[in-house]
PDB file of N, H, CA, C and O in Angstrom:
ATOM      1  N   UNK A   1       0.852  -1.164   0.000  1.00  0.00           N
ATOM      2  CA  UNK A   1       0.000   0.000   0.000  1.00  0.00           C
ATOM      3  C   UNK A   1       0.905   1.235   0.000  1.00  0.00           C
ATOM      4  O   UNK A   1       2.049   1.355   0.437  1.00  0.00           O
ATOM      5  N   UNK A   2       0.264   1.947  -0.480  1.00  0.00           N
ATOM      6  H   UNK A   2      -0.666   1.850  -0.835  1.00  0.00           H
ATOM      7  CA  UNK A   2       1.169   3.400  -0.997  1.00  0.00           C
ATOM      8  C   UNK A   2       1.084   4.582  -0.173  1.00  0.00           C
ATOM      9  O   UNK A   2      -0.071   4.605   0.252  1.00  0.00           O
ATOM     10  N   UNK A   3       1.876   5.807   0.369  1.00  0.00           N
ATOM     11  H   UNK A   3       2.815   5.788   0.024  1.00  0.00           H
ATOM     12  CA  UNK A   3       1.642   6.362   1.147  1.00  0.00           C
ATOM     13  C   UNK A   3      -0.327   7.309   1.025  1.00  0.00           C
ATOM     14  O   UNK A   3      -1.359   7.083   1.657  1.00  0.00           O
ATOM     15  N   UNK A   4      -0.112   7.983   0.288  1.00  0.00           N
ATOM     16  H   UNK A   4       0.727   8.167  -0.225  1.00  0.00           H
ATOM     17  CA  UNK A   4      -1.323   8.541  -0.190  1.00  0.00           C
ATOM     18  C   UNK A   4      -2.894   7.363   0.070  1.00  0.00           C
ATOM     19  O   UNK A   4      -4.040   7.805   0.153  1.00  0.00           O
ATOM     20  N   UNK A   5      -2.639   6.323   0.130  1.00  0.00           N
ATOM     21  H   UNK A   5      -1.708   5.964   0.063  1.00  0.00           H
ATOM     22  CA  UNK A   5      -3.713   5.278   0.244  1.00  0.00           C
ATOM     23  C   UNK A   5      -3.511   5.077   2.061  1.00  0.00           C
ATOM     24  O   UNK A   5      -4.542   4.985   2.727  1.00  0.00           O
ATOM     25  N   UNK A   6      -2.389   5.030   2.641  1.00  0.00           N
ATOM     26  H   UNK A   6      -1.552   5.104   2.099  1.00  0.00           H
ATOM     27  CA  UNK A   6      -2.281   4.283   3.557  1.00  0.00           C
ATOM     28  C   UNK A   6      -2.590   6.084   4.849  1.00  0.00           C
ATOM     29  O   UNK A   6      -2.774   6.082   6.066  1.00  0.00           O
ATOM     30  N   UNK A   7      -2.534   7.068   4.077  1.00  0.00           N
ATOM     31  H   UNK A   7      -2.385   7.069   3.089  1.00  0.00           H
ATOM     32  CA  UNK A   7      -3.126   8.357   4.908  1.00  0.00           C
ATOM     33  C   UNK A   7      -4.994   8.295   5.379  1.00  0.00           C
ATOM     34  O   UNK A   7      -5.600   8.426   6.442  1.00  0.00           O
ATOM     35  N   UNK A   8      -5.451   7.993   3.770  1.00  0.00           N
ATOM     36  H   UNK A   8      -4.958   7.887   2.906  1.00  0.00           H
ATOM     37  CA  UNK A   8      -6.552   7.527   3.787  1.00  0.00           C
ATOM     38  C   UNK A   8      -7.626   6.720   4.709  1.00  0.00           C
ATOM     39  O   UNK A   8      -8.737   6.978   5.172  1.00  0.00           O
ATOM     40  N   UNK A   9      -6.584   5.427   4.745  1.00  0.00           N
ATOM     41  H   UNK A   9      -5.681   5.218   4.369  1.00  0.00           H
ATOM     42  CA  UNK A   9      -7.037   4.479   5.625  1.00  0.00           C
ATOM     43  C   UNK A   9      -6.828   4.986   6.997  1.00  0.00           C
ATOM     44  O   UNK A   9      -7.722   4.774   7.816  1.00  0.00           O
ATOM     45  N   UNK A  10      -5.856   5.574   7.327  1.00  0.00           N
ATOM     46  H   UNK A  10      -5.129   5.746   6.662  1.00  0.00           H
ATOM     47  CA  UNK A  10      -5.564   6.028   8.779  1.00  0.00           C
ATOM     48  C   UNK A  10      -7.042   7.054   8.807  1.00  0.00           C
ATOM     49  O   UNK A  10      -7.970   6.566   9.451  1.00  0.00           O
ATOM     50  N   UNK A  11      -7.283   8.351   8.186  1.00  0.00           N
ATOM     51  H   UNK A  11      -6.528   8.748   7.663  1.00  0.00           H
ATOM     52  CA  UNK A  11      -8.062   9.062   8.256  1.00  0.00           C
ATOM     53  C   UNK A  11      -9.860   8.555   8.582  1.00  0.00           C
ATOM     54  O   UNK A  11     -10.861   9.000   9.143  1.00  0.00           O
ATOM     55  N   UNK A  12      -9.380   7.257   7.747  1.00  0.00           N
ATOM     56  H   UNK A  12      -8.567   6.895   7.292  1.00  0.00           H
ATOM     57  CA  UNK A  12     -11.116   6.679   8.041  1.00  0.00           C
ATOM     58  C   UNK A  12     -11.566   5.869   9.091  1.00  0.00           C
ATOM     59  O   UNK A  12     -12.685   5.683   9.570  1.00  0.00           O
ATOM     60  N   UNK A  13     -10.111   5.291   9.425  1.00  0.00           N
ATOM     61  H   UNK A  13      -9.202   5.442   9.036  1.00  0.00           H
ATOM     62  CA  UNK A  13     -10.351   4.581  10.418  1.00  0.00           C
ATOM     63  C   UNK A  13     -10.294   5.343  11.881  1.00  0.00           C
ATOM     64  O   UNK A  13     -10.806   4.893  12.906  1.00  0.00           O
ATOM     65  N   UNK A  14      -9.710   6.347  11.796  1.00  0.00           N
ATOM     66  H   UNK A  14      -9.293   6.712  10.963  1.00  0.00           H
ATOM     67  CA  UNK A  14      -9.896   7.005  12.963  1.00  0.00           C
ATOM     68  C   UNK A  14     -11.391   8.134  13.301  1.00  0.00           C
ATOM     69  O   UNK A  14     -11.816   8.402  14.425  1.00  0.00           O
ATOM     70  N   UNK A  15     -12.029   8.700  11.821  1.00  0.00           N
ATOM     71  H   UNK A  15     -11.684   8.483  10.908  1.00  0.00           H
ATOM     72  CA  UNK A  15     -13.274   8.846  12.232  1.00  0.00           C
ATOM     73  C   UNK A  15     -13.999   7.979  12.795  1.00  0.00           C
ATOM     74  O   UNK A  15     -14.535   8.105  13.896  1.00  0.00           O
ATOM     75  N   UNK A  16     -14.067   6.907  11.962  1.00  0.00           N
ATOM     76  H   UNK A  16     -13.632   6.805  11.068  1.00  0.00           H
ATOM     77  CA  UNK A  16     -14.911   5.537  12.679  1.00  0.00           C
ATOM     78  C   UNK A  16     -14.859   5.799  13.887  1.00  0.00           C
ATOM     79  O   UNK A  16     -15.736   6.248  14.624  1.00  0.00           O
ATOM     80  N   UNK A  17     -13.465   5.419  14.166  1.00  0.00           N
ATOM     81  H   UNK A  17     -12.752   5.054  13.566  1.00  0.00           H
ATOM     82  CA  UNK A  17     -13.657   4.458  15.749  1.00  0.00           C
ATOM     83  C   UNK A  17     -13.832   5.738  16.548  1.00  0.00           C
ATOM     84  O   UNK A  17     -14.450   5.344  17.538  1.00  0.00           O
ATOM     85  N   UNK A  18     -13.593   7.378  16.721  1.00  0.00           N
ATOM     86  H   UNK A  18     -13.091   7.698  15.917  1.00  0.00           H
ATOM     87  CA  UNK A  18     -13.961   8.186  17.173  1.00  0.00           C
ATOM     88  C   UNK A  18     -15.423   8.541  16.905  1.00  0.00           C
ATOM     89  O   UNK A  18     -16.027   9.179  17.767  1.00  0.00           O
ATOM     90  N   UNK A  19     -15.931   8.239  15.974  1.00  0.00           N
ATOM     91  H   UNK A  19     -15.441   7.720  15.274  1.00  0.00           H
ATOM     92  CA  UNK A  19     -17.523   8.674  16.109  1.00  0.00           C
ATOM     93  C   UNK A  19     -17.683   7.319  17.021  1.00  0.00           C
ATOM     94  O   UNK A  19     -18.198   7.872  17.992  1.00  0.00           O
ATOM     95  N   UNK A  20     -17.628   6.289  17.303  1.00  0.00           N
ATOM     96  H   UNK A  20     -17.209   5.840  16.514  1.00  0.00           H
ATOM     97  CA  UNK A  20     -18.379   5.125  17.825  1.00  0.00           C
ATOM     98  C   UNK A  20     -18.296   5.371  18.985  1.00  0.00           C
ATOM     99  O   UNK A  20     -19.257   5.339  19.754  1.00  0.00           O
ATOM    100  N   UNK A  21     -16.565   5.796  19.455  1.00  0.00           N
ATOM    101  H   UNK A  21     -15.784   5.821  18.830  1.00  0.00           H
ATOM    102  CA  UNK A  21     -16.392   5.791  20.462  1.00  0.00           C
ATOM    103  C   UNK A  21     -17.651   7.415  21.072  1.00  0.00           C
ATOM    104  O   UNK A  21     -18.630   7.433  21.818  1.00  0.00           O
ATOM    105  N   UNK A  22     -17.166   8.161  20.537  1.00  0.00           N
ATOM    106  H   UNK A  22     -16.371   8.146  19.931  1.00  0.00           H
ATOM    107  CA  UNK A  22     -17.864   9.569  20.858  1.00  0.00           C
ATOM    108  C   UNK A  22     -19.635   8.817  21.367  1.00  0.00           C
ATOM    109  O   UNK A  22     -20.306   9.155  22.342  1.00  0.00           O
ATOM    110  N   UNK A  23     -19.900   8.004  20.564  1.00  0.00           N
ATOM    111  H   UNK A  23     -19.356   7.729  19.771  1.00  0.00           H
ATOM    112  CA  UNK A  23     -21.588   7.623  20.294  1.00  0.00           C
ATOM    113  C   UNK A  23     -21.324   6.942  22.051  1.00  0.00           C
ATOM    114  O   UNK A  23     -21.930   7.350  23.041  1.00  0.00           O
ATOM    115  N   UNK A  24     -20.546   6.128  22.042  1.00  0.00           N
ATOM    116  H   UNK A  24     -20.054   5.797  21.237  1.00  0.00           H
ATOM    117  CA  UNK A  24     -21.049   4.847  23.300  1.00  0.00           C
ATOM    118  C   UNK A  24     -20.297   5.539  24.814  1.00  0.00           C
ATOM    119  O   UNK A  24     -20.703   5.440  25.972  1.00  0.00           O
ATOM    120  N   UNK A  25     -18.897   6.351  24.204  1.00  0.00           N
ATOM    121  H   UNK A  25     -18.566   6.432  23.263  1.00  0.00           H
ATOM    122  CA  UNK A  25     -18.467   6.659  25.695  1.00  0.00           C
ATOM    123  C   UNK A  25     -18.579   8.004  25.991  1.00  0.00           C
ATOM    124  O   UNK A  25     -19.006   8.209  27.127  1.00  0.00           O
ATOM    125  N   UNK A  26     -18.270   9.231  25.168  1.00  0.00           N
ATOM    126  H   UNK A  26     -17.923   9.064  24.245  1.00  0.00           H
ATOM    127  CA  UNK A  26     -17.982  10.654  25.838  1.00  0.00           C
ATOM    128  C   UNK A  26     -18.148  11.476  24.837  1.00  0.00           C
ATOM    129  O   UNK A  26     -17.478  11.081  23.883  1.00  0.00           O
ATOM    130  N   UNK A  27     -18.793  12.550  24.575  1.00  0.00           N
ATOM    131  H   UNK A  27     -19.337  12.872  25.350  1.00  0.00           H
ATOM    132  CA  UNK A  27     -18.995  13.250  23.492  1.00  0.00           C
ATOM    133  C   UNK A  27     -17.422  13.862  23.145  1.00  0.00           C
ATOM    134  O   UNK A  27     -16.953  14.360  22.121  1.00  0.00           O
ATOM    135  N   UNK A  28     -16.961  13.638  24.218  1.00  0.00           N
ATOM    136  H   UNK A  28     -17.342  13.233  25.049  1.00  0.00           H
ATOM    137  CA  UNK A  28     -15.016  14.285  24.095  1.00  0.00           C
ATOM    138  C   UNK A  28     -14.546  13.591  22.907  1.00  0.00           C
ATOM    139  O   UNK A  28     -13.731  14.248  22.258  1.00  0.00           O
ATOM    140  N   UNK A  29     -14.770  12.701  22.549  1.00  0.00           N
ATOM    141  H   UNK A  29     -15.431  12.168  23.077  1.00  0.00           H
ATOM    142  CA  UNK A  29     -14.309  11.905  21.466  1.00  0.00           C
ATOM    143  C   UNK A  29     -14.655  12.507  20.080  1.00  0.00           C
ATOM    144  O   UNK A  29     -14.186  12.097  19.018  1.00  0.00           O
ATOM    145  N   UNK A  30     -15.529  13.529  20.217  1.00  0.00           N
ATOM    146  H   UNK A  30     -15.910  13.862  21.080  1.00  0.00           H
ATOM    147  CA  UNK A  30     -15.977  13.889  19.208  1.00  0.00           C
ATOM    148  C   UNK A  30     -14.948  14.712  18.217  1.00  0.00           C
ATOM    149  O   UNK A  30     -14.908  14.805  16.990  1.00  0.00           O
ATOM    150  N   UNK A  31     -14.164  15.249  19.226  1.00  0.00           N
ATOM    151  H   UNK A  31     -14.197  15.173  20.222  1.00  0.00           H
ATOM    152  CA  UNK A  31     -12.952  16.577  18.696  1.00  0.00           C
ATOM    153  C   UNK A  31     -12.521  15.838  17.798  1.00  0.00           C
ATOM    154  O   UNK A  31     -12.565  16.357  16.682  1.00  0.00           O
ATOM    155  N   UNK A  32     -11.906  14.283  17.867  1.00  0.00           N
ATOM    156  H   UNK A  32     -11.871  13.861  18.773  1.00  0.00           H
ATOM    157  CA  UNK A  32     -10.849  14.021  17.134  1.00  0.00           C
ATOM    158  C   UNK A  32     -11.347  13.970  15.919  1.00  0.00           C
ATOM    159  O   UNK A  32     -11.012  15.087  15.523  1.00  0.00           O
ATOM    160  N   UNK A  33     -12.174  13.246  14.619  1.00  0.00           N
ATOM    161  H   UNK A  33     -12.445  12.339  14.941  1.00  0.00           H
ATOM    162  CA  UNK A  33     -12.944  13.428  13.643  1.00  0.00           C
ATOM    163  C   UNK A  33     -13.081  14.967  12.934  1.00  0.00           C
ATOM    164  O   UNK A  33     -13.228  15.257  11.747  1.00  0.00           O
ATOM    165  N   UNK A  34     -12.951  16.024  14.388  1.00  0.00           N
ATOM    166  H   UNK A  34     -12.832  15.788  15.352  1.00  0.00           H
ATOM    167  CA  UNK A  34     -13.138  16.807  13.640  1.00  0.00           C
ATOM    168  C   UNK A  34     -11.599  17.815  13.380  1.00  0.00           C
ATOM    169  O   UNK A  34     -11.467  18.816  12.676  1.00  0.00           O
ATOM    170  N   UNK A  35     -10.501  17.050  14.302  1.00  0.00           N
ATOM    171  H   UNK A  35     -10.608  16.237  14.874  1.00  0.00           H
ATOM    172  CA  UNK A  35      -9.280  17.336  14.038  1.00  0.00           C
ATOM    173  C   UNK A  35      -8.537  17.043  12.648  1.00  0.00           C
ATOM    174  O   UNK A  35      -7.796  17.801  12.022  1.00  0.00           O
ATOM    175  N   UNK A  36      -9.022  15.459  12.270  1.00  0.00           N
ATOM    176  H   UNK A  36      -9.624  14.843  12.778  1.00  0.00           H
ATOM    177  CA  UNK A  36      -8.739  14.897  11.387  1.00  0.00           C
ATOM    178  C   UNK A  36      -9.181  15.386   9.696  1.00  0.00           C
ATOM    179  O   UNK A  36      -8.578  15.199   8.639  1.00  0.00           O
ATOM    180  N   UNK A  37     -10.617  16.146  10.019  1.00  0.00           N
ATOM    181  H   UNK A  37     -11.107  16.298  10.878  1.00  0.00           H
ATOM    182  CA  UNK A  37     -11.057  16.856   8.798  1.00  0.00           C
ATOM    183  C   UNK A  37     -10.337  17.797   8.386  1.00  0.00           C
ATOM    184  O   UNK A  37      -9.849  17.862   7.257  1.00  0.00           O
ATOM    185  N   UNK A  38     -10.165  18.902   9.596  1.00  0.00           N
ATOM    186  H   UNK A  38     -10.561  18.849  10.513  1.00  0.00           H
ATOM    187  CA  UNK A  38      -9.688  19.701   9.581  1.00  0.00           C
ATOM    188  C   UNK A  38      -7.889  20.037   9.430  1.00  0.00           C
ATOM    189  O   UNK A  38      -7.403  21.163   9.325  1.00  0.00           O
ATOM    190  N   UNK A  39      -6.979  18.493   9.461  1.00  0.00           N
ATOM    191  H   UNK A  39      -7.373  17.578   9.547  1.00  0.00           H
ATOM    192  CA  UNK A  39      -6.066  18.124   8.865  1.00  0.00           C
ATOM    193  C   UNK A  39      -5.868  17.622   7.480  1.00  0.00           C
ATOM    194  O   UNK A  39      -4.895  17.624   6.726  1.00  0.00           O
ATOM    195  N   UNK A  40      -6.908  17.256   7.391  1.00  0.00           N
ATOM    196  H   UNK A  40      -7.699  17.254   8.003  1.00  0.00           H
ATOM    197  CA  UNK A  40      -7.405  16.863   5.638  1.00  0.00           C
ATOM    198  C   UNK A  40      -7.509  18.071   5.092  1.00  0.00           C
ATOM    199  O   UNK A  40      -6.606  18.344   4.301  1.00  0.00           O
ATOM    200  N   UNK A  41      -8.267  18.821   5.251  1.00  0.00           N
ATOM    201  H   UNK A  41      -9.001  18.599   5.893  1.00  0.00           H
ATOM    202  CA  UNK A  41      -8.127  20.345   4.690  1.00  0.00           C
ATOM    203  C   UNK A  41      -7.064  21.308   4.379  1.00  0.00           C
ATOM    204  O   UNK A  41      -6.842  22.054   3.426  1.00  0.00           O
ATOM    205  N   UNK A  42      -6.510  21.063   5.432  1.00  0.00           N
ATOM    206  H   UNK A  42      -6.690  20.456   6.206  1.00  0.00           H
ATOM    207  CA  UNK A  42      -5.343  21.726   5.053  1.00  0.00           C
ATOM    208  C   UNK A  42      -4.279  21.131   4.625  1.00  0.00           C
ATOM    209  O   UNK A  42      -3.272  21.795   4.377  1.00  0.00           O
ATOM    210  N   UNK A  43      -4.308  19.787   4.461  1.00  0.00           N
ATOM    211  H   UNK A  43      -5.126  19.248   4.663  1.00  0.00           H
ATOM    212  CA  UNK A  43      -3.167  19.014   3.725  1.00  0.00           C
ATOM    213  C   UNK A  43      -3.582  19.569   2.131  1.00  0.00           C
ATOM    214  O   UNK A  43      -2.834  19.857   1.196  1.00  0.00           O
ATOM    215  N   UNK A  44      -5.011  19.593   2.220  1.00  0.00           N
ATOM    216  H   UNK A  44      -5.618  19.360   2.979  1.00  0.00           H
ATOM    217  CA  UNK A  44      -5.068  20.060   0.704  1.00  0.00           C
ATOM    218  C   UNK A  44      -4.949  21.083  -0.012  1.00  0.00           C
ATOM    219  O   UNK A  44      -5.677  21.155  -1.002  1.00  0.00           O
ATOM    220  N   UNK A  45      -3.684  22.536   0.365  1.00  0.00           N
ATOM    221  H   UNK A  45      -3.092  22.478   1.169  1.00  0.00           H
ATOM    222  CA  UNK A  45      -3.990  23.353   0.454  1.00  0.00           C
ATOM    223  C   UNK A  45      -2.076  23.511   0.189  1.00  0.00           C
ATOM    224  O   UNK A  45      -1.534  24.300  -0.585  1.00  0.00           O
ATOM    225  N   UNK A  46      -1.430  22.560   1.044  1.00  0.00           N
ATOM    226  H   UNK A  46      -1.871  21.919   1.673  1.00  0.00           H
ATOM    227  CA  UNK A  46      -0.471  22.492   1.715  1.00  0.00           C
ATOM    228  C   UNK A  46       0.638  21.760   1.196  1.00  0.00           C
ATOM    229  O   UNK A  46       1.843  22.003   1.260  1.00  0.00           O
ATOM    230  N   UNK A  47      -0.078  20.686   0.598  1.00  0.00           N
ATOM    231  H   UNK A  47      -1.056  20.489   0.546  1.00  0.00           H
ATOM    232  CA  UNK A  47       0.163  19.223   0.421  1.00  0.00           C
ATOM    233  C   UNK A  47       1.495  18.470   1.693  1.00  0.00           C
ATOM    234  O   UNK A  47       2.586  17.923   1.530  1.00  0.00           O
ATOM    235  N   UNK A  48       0.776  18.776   2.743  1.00  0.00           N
ATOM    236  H   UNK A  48      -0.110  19.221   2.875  1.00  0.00           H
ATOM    237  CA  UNK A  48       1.487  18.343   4.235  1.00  0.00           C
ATOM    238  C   UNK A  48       0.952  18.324   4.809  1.00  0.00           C
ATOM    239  O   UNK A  48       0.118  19.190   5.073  1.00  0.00           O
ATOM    240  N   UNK A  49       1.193  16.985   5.500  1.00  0.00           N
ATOM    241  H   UNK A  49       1.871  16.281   5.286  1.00  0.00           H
ATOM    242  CA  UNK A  49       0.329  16.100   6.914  1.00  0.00           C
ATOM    243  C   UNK A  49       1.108  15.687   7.648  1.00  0.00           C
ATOM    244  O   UNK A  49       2.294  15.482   7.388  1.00  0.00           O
ATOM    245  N   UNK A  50       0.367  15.439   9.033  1.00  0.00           N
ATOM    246  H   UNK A  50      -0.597  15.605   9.245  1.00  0.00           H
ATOM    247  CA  UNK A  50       1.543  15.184   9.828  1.00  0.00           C
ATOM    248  C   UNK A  50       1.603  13.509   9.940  1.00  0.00           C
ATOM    249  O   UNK A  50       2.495  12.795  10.397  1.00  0.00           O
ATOM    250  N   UNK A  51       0.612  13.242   9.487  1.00  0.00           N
ATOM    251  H   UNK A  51      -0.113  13.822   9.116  1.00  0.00           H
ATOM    252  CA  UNK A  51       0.554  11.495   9.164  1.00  0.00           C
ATOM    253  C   UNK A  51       1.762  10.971   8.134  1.00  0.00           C
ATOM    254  O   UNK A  51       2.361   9.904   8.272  1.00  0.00           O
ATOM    255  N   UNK A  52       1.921  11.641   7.406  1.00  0.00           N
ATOM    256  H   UNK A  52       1.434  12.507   7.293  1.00  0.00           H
ATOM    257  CA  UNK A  52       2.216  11.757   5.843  1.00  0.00           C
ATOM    258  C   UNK A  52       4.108  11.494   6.897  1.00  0.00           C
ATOM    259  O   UNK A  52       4.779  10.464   6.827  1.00  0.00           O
ATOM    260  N   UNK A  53       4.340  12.275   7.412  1.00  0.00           N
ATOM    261  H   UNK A  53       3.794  13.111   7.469  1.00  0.00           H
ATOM    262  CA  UNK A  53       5.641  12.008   7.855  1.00  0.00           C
ATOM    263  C   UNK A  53       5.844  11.083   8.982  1.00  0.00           C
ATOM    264  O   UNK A  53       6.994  10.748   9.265  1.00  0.00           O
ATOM    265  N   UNK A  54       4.704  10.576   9.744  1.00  0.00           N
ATOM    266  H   UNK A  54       3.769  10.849   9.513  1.00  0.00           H
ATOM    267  CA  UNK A  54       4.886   9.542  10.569  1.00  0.00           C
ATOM    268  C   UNK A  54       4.879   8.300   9.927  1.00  0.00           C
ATOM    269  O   UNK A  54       5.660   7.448  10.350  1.00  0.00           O
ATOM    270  N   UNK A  55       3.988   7.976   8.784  1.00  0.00           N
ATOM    271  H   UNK A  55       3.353   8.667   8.440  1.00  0.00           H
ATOM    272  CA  UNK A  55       4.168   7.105   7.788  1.00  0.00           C
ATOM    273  C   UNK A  55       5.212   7.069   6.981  1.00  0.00           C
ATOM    274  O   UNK A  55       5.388   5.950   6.500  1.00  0.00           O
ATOM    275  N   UNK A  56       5.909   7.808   6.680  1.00  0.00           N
ATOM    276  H   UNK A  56       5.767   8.718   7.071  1.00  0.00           H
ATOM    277  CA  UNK A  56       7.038   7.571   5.990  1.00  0.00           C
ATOM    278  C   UNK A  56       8.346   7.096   6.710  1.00  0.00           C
ATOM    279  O   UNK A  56       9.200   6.327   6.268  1.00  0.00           O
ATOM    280  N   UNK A  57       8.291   7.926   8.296  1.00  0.00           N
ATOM    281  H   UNK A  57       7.597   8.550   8.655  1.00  0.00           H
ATOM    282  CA  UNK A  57       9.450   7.660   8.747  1.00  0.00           C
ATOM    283  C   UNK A  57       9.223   5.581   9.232  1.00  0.00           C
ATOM    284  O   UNK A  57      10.173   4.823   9.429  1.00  0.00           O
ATOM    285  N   UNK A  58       7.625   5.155   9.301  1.00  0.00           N
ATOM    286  H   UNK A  58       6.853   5.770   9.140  1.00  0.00           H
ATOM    287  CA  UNK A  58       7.845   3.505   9.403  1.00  0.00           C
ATOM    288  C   UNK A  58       8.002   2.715   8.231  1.00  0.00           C
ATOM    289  O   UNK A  58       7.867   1.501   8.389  1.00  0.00           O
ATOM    290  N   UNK A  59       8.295   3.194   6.925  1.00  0.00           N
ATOM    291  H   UNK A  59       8.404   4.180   6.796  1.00  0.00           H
ATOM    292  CA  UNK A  59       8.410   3.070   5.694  1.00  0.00           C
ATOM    293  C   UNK A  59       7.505   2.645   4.837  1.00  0.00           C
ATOM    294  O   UNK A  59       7.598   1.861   3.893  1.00  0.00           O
ATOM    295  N   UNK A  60       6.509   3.318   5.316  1.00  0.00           N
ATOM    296  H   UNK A  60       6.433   3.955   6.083  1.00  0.00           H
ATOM    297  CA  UNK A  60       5.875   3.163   4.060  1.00  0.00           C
ATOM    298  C   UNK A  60       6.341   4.058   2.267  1.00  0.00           C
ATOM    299  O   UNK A  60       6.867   5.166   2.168  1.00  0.00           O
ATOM    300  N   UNK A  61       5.999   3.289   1.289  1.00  0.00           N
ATOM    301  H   UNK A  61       5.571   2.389   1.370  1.00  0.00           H
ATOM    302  CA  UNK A  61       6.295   3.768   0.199  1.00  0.00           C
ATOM    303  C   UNK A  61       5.716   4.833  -0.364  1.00  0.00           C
ATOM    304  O   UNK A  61       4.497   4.963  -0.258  1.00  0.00           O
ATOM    305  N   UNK A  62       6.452   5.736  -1.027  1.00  0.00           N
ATOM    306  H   UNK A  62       7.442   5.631  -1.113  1.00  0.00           H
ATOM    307  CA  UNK A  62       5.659   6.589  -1.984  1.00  0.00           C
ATOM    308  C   UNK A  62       5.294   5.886  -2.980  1.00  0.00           C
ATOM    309  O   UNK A  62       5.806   4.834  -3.364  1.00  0.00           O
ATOM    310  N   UNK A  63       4.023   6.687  -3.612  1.00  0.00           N
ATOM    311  H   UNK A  63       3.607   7.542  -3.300  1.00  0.00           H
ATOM    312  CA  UNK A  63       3.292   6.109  -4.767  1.00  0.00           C
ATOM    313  C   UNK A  63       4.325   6.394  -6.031  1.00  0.00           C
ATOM    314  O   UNK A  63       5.038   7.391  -6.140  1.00  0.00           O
ATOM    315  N   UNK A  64       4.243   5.350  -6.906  1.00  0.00           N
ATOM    316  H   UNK A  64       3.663   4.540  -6.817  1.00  0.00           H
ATOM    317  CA  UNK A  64       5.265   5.866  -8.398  1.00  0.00           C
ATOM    318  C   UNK A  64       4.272   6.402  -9.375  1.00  0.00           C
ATOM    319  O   UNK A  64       4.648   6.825 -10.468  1.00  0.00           O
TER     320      UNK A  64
END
């Protein structure tokens, strides 16, 4: 999996499990989903995330 795919998956999987969690334990949970949008946004703007360099430094690949 390629970096750009593997940001993705991080991004969705962490709304998930923060809306579920937000739903069953603490509305506090709610921030993160909306941290994550709001990192999506400006990656697109930017083209820099801070995922984008935590993923790279465990090696994941860039896309060719």
């Amino acid at each position: 999996m390629n970096l750009e795919r593997s940001v993705r998956l991080l991004a969705g999987i962490l709304i998930l499990a923060s809306m579920a969690l937000g739903y069953e334990y603490s509305h506090y949970f709610y921030w993160l989903p909306a941290f994550v949008g709001l990192n999506l946004l400006q990656s697109a703007f930017t083209n820099w995330c801070p995922a984008m360099t935590i993923l790279r430094a465990l090696g994941v690949r860039e896309s060719r």
